[in-house]
N, C-alpha and C positions, 0 to 999 in steps of 0.2 A: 160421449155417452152420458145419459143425462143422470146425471145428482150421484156421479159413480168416478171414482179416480182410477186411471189406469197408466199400464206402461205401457207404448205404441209403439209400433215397429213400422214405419207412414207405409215401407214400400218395400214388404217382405219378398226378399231374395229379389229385390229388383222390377217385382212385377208392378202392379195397379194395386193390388187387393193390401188393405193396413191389415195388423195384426196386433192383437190385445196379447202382451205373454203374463203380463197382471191385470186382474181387475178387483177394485176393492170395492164394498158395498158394506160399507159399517154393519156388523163388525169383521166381515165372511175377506178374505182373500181365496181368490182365484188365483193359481197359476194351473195352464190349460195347455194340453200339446208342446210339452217341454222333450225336444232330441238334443241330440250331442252335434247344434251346427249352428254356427254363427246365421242368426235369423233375418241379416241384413244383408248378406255377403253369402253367406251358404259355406264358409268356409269352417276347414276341417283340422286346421293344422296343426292344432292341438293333442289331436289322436293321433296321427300317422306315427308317433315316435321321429328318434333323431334320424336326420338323413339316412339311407345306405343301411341302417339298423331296425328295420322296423319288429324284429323279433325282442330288441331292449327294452328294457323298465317291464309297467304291469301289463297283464294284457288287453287289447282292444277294449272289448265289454266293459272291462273297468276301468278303462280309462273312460270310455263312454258313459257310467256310470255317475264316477267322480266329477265330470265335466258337468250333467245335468242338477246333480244337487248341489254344485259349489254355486252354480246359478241362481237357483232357485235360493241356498240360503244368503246368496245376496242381496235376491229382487224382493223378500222376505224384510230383511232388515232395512231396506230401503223406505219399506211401508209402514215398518215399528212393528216386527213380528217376529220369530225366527220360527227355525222346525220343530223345538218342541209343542207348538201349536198346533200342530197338525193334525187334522180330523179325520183326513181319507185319501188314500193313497191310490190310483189306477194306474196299475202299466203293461205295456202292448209289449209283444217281442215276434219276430217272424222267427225265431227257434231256441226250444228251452237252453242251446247251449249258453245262450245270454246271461239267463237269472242267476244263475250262482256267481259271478261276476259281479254283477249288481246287487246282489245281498250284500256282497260284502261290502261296497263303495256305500248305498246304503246303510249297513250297521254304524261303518267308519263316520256315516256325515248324521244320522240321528243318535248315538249313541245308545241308550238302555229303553228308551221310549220310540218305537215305530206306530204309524197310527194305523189304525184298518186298515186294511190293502188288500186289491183284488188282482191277482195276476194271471192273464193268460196268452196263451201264444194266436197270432194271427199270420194272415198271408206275407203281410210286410207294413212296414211303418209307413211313414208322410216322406221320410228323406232316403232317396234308393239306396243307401249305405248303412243305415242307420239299425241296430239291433234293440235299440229300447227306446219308450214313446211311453213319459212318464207323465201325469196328473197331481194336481196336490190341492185340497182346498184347508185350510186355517182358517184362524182366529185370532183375532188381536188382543196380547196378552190382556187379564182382567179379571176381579175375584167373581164378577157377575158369570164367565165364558170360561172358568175353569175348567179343567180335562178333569173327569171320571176315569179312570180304566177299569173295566170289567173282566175280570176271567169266569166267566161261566163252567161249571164241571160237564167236561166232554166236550165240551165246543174252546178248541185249543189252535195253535198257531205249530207248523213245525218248528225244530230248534232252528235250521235253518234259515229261514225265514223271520221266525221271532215279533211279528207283528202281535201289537194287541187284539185280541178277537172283538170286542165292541170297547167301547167311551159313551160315555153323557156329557153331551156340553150344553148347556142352560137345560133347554125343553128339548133338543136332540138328543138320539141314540142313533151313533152310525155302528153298524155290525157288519164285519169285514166279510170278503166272498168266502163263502161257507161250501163243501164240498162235502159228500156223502162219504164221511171216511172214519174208521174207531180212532181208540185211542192211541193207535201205532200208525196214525193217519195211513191205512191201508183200506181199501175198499172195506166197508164195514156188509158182513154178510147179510144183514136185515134191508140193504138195501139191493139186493146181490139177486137173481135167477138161479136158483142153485142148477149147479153144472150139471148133477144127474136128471133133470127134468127137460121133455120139450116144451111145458107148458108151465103155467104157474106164476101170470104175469110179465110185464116187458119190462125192461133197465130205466127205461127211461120214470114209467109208472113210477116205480119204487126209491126211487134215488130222489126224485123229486117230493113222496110223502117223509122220505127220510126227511130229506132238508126242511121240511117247513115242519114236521110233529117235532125232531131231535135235535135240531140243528138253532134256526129262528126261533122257536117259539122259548126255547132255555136262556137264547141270549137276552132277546127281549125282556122275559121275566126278572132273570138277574140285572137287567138295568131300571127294572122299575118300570115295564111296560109289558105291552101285549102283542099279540097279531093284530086286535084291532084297531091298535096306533099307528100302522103304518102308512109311511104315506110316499112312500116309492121303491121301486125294486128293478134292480136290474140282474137280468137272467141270461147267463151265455152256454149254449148247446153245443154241445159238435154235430149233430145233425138234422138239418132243420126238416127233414123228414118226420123228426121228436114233436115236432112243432105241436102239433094238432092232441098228444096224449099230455103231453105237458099241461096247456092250456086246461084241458080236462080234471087233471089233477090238482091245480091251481085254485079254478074256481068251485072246487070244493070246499076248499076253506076259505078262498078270497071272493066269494060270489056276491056275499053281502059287506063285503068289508073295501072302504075305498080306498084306491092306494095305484098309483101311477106304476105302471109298468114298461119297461123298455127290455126285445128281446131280440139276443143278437148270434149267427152262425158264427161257429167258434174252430178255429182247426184244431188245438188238443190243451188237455191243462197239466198240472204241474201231478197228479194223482193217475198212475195208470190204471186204467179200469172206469173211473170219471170220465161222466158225459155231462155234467152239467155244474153248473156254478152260480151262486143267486149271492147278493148282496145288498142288503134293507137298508133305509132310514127310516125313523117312526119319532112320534111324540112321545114321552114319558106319561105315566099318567098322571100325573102332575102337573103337567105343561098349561101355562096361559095360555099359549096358543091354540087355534085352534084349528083344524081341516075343512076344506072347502070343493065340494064339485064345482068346478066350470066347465057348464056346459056352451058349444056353440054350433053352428049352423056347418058343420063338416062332415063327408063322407064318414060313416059307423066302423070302416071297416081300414081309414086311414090312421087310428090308431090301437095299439094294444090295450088299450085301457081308459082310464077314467084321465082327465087333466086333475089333479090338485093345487088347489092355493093355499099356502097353508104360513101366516104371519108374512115374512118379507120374502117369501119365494112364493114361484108361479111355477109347476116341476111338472110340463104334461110328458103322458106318456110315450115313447117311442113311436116318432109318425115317418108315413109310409106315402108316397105319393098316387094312391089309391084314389080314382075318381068315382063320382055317381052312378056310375057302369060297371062298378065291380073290378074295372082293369086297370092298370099302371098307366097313369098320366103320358102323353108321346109315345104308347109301345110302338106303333105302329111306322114310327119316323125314326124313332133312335137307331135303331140297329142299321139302317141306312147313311146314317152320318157319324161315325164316331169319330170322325176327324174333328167335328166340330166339339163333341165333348156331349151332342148334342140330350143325351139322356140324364147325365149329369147337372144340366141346365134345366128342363124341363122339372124333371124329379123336385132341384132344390128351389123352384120357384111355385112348385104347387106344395110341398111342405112348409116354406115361407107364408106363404098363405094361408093354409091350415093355423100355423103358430101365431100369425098376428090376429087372425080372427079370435083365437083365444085368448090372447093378449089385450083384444079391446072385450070383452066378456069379462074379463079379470079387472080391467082398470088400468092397462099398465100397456107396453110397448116393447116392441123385439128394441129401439134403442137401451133398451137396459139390461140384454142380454150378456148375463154372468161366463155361460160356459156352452157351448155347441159341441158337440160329439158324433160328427159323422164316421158313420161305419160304411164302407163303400165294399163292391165287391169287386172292382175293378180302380185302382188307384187313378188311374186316369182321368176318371170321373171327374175330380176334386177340381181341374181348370173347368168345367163346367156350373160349378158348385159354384166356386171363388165369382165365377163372371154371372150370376146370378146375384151373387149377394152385393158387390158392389153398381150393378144394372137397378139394385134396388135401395140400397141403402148409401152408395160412392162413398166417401172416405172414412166411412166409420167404421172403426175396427172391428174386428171377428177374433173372438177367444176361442179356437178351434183346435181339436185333434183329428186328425184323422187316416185311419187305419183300415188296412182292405183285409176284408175277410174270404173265406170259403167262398167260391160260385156259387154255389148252390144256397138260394136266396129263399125269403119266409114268400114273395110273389113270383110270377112268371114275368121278367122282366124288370124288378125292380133292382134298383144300385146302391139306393141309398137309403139307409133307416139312419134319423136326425132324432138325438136327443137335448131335449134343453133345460136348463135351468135358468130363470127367468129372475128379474129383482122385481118388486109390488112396491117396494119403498118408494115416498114421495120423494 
């Protein structure tokens, strides 16, 4: 991958498709789609406990836990970095009873500093065993790339949990997934339908002006920015029915303000009563850097939002394989061959598409792809994906996670929403 160092995995699990599980890009580290399983071998042996005892030592989860971050703080130090560096935390679980599990292997491997983190539960992970499907991007230690931590008043992390709610690093502010909840992270009423009315607004409405007036906009301020710094957001729903009031509520404040969006069906989050979860990055206003629409020659309606190029990143929005017709690329042949994988292929080859055309619009090339994030709605998908991406790019690795969500999709037939983050660096 060009003018980018990485750790390769030539021939994950055996198959054709390499696998990036680092990618560095001075000064940013990627580790991308980290489970609890030997990425060359698929082996588990580490979890299962001793022979004949597998109820001895800690449980499962944590051990699954423990195994992902001893990784990552190795492939970390490998690079001249470890996990206090860390900027942003994402991870998947197909059932809450995971996270508490992983909080603690978590607290144990970052000790008093956790960095942003957005967690929620999905269908199931990449590996059919697997209960946690972690993310992590850092920094390479430096008085220039120092951590900020922010505690904003009201926008808090539970004890639990214990993540910092935003950091400043250089011209960044990441602000962790933010959920409409008070101070007792309980549904917070102002974002609520109160119970004795039929009328008086929808949950979805409300929850989402919470987040962006209560939530975002305080973190932001307290790091020394604004709403209209930002320059990407990712939104995850429980039902993409929400899709359409969301969107509404959204560009009421984001109408004039450009800023990448990616927005994904969610089966539940950590908050009962939560339907929705957003998590920002933005410039400082301070920041050298500066934001950039790229635009290019792609269906309007294959992505959620604007592309931004903003310094050494290229962060388009959540793209959809959406063609000139208004419909999902191969509808009409996928459902006819899922043996082949065949809409998984299709999908990730007219997203490819979409993304390199932006990539030459920008200057830059999917060879320099940081981090992919496919959200599928069917796991399956993912051998149709994989033999897209090497049908187009052959041995060059893929920094991918990916996770199946809900069936129930933002189009009629689509599988896959692709998000990416792109390097612009020469």
């Amino acid at each position: 991958m060009a003018g980018l160092e990485l750790k390769e995995v030539r021939h994950l699990l055996g198959t054709s498709l390499a696998y990036a599980s680092v990618v560095k890009a001075e000064p940013w580290i990627f580790l991308t789609g980290h489970e609890a399983f030997d990425f060359a071998t698929g082996a588990t042996d580490d979890l299962a406990g001793p022979p004949g005892f597998p109820m001895f030592g800690r449980p499962r989860w944590r051990r699954e836990g423990d195994y992902i971050l001893q990784r990552m703080r190795r492939l970390l130090r490998e690079f001249g970095s470890d996990l206090s560096h860390g900027v942003r935390l994402d991870q998947y679980y197909p059932t809450p009873a995971a996270v508490d599990p992983y909080h603690l292997a978590r607290r144990a491997a970052f000790g008093d500093y956790i960095p942003p983190s957005t967690s929620v539960v999905m269908e199931r992970c990449f590996g059919g065993e697997s209960g946690i499907s972690a993310s992590l991007i850092a920094v390479m230690p430096s008085r220039e790339y120092e951590i900020q931590k922010i505690y904003p008043t009201d926008v808090t992390a539970a004890a639990t949990s214990g993540f910092v709610p935003a950091i400043v690093c250089n011209d960044f502010v990441f602000v962790a997934g933010q959920m409409a909840s008070d101070r007792n992270h309980k549904l917070d009423p102002r974002a609520h339908v109160a119970d004795h009315t039929r009328w008086g607004g929808t949950e979805i409405r409300k929850q989402t002006e919470f987040l962006i007036l209560e939530k975002l906009r305080p973190a932001l301020e307290a790091a020394g920015s604004s709403l209209d710094r930002s320059v990407k957001a990712q939104v995850y729903i429980e039902s993409a029915a929400d899709f359409a009031d969301f969107i509404d509520v959204w560009q009421q404040y984001y109408s004039n303000i450009a800023c990448a969006l990616t927005i994904v069906p969610t089966k539940s989050f950590a908050m009962v009563g939560g339907i929705i979860e957003i998590n920002l990055m933005a410039l400082t206003k301070t920041a050298k850097r500066e934001k950039e629409v790229i635009i290019a020659d792609i269906p309007g309606m294959a992505a959620f939002g604007p592309c931004i190029r903003v310094g050494e990143f290229l962060l388009p929005s959540g793209l959809l394989a959406i063609g000139r017709d208004g419909h999902i690329i191969g509808k009409a042949v996928s459902p006819a061959f899922p043996g082949l994988a065949h809409a998984g292929y299709g999908q990730a080859t007219a997203i490819t598409d979409y993304a390199e055309a932006l990539c030459k619009a920008a200057g830059t090339s999917m060879a320099k792809v940081l981090r992919a994030q496919y959200f599928v709605s069917d796991i399956t998908a993912f051998a149709g994906i994989a033999m897209a991406w090497t049908s187009r790019f052959g041995a060059q690795p893929l920094p991918f996670v990916c996770v199946e969500t809900p069936r129930a999709t933002l189009a009629p037939g689509a599988v896959v929403i692709a998000d990416f983050w792109i390097s612009t660096a020469e």
